[in-house]
N, C-alpha and C positions, 0 to 999 in steps of 0.2 A: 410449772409452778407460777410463770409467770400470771400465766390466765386464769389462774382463781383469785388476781386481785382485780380483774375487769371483770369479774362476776360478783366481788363483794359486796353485801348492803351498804351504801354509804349515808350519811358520813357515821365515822366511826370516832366513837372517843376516848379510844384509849389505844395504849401502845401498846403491840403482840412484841414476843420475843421468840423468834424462832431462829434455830441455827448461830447463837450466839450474834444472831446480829436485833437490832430494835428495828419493826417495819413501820415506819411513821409517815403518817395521814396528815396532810396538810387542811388546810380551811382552803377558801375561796382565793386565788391568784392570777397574776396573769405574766405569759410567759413573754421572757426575752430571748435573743438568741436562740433563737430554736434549732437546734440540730436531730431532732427525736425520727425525723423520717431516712436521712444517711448520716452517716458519721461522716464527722471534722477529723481532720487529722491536727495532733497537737504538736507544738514545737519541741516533744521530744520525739516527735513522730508516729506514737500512737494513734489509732483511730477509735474514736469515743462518739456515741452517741450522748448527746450534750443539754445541757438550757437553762437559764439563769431564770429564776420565781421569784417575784416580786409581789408582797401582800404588804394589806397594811399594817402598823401599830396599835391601829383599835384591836385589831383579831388579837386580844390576849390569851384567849385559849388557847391558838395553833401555839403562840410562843411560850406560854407556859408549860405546854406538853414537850414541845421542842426542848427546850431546858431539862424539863424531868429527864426524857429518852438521854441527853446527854450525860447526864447526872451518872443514870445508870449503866449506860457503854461504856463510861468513863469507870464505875467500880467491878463492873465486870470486866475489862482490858487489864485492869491492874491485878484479877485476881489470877488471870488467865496466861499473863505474859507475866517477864520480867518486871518486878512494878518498881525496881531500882529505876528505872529508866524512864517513871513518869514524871510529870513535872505537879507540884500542887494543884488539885482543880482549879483554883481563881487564872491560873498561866496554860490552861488548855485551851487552845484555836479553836472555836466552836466555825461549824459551816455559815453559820448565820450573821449578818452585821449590816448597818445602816444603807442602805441604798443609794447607789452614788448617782445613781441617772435623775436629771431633771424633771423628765416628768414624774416622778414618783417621789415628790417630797412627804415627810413621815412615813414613809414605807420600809420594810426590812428587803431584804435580798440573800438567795438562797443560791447555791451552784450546787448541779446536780449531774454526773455523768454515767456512763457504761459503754462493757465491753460490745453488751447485746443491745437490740434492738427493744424501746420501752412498750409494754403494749398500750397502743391508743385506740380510747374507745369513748364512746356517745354518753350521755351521764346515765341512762340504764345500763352502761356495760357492754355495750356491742361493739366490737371492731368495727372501728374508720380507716376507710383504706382511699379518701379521696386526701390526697394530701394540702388540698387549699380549704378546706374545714378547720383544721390546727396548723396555727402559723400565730409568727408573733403578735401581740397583742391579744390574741386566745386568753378566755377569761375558764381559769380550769382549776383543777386537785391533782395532787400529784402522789404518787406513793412510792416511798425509798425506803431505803436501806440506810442505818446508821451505822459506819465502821468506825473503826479506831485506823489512823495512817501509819503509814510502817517506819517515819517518824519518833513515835510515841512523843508528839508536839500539839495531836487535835485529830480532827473526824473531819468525814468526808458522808455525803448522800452520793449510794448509789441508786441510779432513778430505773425503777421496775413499771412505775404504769403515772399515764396522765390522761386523766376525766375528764373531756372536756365539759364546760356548763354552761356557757354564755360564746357568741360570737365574736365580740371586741371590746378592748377595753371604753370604757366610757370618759374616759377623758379626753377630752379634745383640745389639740394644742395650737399655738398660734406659731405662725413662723419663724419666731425668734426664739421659743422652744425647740423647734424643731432642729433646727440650726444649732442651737448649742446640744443637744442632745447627741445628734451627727458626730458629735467631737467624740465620742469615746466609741464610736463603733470602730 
């Protein structure tokens, strides 16, 4: 399943639903924390393949689609589960929210993780299997899964494939960026 989304035409502008989950297509991003070639293990001890996406605020497409997709994982969990248990939409945690790292001022930030390994591939679709090709700052698209958290507090992306389409990002910082940026790693 995984590899007919590194086969799909890109970009795609709308949200599939298959398997009661939203498969949602990002715009143009670039990656942090990259954990997509092993998995991290997390401090409940889990091992997840991982990575934080970072695009801008102009992209209002991705974030109005992102909205929609949540809109409707949000009335399809309520339809589908106990919907005692949800909270109002306006008090749902959505995955998405302002970007705390310095270099990316007006940019959103995304967290994206899994059990399995995501498939990464070349922007025709081909598996990369050099792994210093996609590494942070990788300017890429990503493709998840929207779930509802066992919670019923907000959603989560589970990350199925990342497109690479550019080499680095284009921002280039001065040492005192860099320095403070360092603080949150």
């Amino acid at each position: 399943m995984l590899n007919q989304h590194a086969t799909k035409q890109y970009p795609v502008k709308e949200i599939i639903m298959k398997n009661n989950y939203h498969i949602f297509y990002t715009g143009r991003g670039y990656l942090m924390f990259f954990h997509g070639w092993e998995p991290k293990k997390t401090q409940n001890g889990k091992e997840l393949f991982s990575t934080t996406f970072i695009f801008p605020k102009e992209d209002t497409a991705s974030y109005e689609r992102y909205k929609q997709a949540l809109r409707e994982a949000y009335d399809i969990a309520k339809q589908t589960q106990d919907s005692s248990d949800w909270p109002d939409f306006d008090k749902i945690v959505g995955p998405v929210r302002d970007c705390r790292s310095p270099r990316y001022p007006n940019h959103w930030e995304l967290f994206a993780s899994s059990k399995f390994m995501p498939v990464i591939a070349d922007r025709q679709g081909n598996p990369i299997k050099d792994r210093s090709l996609v590494r942070d700052g990788s300017v890429v698209q990503l493709v998840m899964k929207l779930y509802p958290q066992n919670t019923h507090q907000g959603f989560g992306f589970s990350l199925d494939c990342v497109r690479k389409l550019e080499d680095e990002s284009p921002h280039k910082l001065s040492a005192e960026q860099l320095a403070e940026a360092d603080r949150y790693l």
